[in-house]
C-alpha positions as CSV (number, residue, x, y, z in Angstrom):
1,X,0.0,0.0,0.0
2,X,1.6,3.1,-1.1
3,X,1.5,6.6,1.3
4,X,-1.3,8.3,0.2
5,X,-3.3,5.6,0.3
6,X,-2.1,4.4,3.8
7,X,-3.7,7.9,4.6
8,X,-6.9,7.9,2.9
9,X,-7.5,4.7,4.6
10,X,-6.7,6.3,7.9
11,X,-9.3,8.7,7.0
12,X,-11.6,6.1,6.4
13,X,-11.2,3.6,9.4
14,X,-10.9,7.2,12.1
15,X,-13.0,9.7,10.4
16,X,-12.5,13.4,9.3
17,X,-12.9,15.0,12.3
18,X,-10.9,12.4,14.4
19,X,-8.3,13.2,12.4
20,X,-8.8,16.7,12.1
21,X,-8.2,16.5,16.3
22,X,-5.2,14.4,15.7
23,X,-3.6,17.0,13.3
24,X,-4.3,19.7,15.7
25,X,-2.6,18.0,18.5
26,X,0.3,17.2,16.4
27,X,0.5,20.7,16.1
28,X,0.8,21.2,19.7
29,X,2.9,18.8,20.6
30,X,5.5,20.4,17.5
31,X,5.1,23.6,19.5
32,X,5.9,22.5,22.8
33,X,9.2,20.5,21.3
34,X,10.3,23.5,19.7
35,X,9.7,25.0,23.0
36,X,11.8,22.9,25.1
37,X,14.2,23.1,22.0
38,X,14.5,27.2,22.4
39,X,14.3,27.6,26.0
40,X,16.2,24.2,27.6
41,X,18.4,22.8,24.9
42,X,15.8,20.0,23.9
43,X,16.6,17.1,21.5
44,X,16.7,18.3,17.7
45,X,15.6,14.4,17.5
46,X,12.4,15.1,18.9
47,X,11.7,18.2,17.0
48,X,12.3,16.4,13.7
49,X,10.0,13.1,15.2
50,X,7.1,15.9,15.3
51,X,7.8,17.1,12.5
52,X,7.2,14.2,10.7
53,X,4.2,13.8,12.6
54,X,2.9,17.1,11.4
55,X,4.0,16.3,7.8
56,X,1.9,13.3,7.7
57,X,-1.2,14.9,9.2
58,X,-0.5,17.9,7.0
59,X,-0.9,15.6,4.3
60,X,-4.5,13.6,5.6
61,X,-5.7,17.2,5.8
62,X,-4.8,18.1,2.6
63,X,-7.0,14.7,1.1
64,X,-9.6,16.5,3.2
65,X,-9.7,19.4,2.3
66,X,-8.1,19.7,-1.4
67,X,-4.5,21.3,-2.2
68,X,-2.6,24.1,-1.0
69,X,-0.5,24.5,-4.1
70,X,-2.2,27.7,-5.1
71,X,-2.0,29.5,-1.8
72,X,1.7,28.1,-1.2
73,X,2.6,29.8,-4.5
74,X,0.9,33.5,-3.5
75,X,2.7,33.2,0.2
76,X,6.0,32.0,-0.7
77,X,5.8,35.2,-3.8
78,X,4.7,37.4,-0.9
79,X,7.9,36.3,1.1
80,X,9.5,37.1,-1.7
81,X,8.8,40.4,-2.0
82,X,8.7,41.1,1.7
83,X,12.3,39.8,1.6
84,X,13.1,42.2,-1.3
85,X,13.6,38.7,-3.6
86,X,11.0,39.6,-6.6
């Protein structure tokens, strides 16, 4: 079984909104690594574990919701120019 459809099976057997939850506290658990990564010298290890976690719920959400392409295009232009790039 390839990635993406290891996902949209995950999907399937927990639901949207289950893993809607799960991506949002992926999120948080990211946060409070790069916390602890900051403020008291925490493991790059761990940072790049919840990463990954994010990355894969990053991706379910996408086959939820449809791509990002279009809007990563406009905000990485906008850096860009904010960065005096363009």
């Amino acid at each position: 079984m390839r990635d993406r459809e290891t996902l949209a099976y995950a999907i399937a057997v927990y639901g949207r909104e289950a893993q809607i939850t799960k991506a949002v506290e992926e999120l948080a658990e990211l946060s409070v690594e790069l916390l602890h990564y900051q403020e008291r010298g925490g493991s790059a290890d761990a940072v790049r574990e919840e990463i990954a976690d994010v990355g894969i719920m990053l991706d379910q959400l996408t086959l939820i919701f449809g791509g990002t392409e279009a809007f990563r295009r406009r905000k990485i232009e906008r850096l860009r120019e904010r960065l005096g790039l363009s």
